[in-house]
N, C-alpha and C positions, 0 to 999 in steps of 0.2 A: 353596629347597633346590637344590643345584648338581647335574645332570644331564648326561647325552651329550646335544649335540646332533645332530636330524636333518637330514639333505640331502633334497629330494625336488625332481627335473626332471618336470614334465608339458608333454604337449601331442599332439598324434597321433602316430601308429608312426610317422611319416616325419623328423619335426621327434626326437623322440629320437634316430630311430638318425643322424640328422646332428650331433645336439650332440654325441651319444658321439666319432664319429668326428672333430667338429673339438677335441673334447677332448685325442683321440692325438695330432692333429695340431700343436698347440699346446704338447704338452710340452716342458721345456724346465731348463737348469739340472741338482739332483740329484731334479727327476723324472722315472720313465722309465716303459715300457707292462710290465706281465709276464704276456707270453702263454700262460707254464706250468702259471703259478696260474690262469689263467683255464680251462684244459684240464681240470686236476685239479678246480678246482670243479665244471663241470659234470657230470665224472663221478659226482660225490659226491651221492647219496639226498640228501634228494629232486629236487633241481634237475631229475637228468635231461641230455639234450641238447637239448632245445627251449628253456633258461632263453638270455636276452641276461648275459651277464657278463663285466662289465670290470675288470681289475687294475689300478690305477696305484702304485709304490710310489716311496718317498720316502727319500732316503739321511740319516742323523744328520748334523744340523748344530746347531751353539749347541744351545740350549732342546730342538730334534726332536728325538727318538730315528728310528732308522730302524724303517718300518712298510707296511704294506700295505695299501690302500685296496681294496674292493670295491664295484663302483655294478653293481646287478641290477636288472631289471623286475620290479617291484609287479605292475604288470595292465599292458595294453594302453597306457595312453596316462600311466602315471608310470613311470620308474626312481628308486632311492634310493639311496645310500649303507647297505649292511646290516651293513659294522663295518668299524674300522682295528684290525688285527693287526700290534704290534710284532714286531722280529724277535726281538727274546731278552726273556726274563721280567725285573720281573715284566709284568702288565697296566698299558696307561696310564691314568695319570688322568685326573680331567673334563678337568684343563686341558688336559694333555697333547694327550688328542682332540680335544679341542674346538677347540684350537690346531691342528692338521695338517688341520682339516676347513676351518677357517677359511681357510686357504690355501690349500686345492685349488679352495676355493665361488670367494674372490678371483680368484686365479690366472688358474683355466682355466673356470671351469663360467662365469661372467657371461660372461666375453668370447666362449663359443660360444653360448648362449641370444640371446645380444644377436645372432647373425647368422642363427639359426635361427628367433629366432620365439616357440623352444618359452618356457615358464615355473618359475623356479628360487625356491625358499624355504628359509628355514631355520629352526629351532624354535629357542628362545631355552635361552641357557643355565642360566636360573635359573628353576623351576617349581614351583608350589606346588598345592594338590590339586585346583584346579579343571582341570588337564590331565588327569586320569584318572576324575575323580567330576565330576556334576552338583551344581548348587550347593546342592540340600536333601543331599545325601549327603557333602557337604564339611559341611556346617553343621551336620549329627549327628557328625560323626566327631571338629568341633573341642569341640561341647559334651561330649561324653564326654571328652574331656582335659580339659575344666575343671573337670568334679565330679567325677571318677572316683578314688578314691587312689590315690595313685602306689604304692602297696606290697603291693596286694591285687590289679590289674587288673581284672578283672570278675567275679567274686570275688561282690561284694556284689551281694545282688536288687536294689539303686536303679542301683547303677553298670550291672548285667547289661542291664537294661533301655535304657540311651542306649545299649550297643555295640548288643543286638541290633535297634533302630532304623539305626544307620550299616550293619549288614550285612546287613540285608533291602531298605535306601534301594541299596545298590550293586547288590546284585542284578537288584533289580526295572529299574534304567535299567543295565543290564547291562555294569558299569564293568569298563573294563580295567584298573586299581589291582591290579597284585600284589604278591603276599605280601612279596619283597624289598624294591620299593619302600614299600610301607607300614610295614615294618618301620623302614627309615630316616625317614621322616617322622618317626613317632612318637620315633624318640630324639632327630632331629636340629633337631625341628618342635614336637613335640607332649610335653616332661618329661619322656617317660620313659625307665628306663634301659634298657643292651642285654638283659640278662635277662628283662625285661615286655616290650619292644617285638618281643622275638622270640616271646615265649611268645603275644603276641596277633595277630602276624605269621600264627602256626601254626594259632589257634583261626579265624580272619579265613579261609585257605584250605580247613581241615577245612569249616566253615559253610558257603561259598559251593558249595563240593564237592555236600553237603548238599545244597542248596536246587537247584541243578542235579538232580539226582538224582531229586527230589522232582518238579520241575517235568516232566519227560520220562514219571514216571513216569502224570503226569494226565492227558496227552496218549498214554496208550497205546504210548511209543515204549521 
């Protein structure tokens, strides 16, 4: 399944705020620094003024659309890339993004990691469930696609039984798999159509909801 790819720079608060900065420094062509954006984002809940936040934005050529990159610090010792915002509607697509990230990672991020030090990755563009589920909570979720009808959902006691396996497996290894993305799985992965894969999208969040709720509640909290 096709995805946004992630950026993430780590290494200590020294080697970051150096790649940032030979990052600026290296701009070049139609990309430039936007100190405005980066003003305004900070003022903006929750950042605050204590967030590191870097604007680079990119003018429309061929294939780009013109957009705006934002690389903020995770914690202490990673920044990321936390989204490229075109300038006019609609939203890009994977490729789209995936493409303007790709050329900033090219560009400017290797050639300053390479003098800093720090360390640069990127998540692949094409992912399947083992990036949000552990592998017993993938391997319930695909067996419920295989016996499940496609026209009832979880509907029936046999089918109810494999979903409520995949959504107590996610829970208990406390998977980040949300609603949206499972939703696309299922139509795009797992048969079925948008009207089920939404409808179990919904049942999949109300549960986990649930079972949070439940758990807090055992612990007094």
């Amino acid at each position: 399944m096709q995805v946004f790819r992630e950026l993430f720079i780590r290494g200590e608060p020294e080697q970051l705020k150096a790649t940032a900065e030979a990052i600026c420094n290296s701009l070049s062509g139609d990309w430039s620094r936007d100190v405005e954006a980066e003003v305004r984002m900070r003022r903006t809940p929750p950042l605050g003024d204590v967030r590191n936040v870097y604007c680079f934005k990119c003018d429309k050529r061929g294939w780009r659309r013109a957009a705006a990159l934002f690389l903020i610090d995770h914690d202490k010792q990673t920044y990321y890339v936390s989204n490229i915002v075109p300038n006019e509607s609609p939203e890009l697509s994977y490729a789209e993004y995936n493409g303007i990230l790709e050329e900033f990672f090219n560009q400017f991020v290797q050639p300053a990691v390479a003098r800093t030090g720090a360390r640069a990755e990127m998540t692949e563009a094409e992912a399947d469930l083992e990036r949000w589920l552990t592998p017993d909570a993938a391997k319930k979720l695909r067996a419920f696609c295989l016996v499940a009808n496609k026209r009832t959902g979880a509907n029936h006691p046999t089918d109810r039984k494999f979903w409520y396996d995949f959504v107590v497996a996610a829970h208990r290894a406390g998977s980040d798999l949300d609603s949206s993305t499972l939703a696309r799985w299922l139509q795009e992965v797992g048969g079925w159509n948008e009207e089920w894969a939404d409808k179990l999208a919904i049942q999949y969040e109300y549960a986990r909801g649930l079972l949070e709720h439940a758990d807090r509640q055992a612990v007094g909290v």
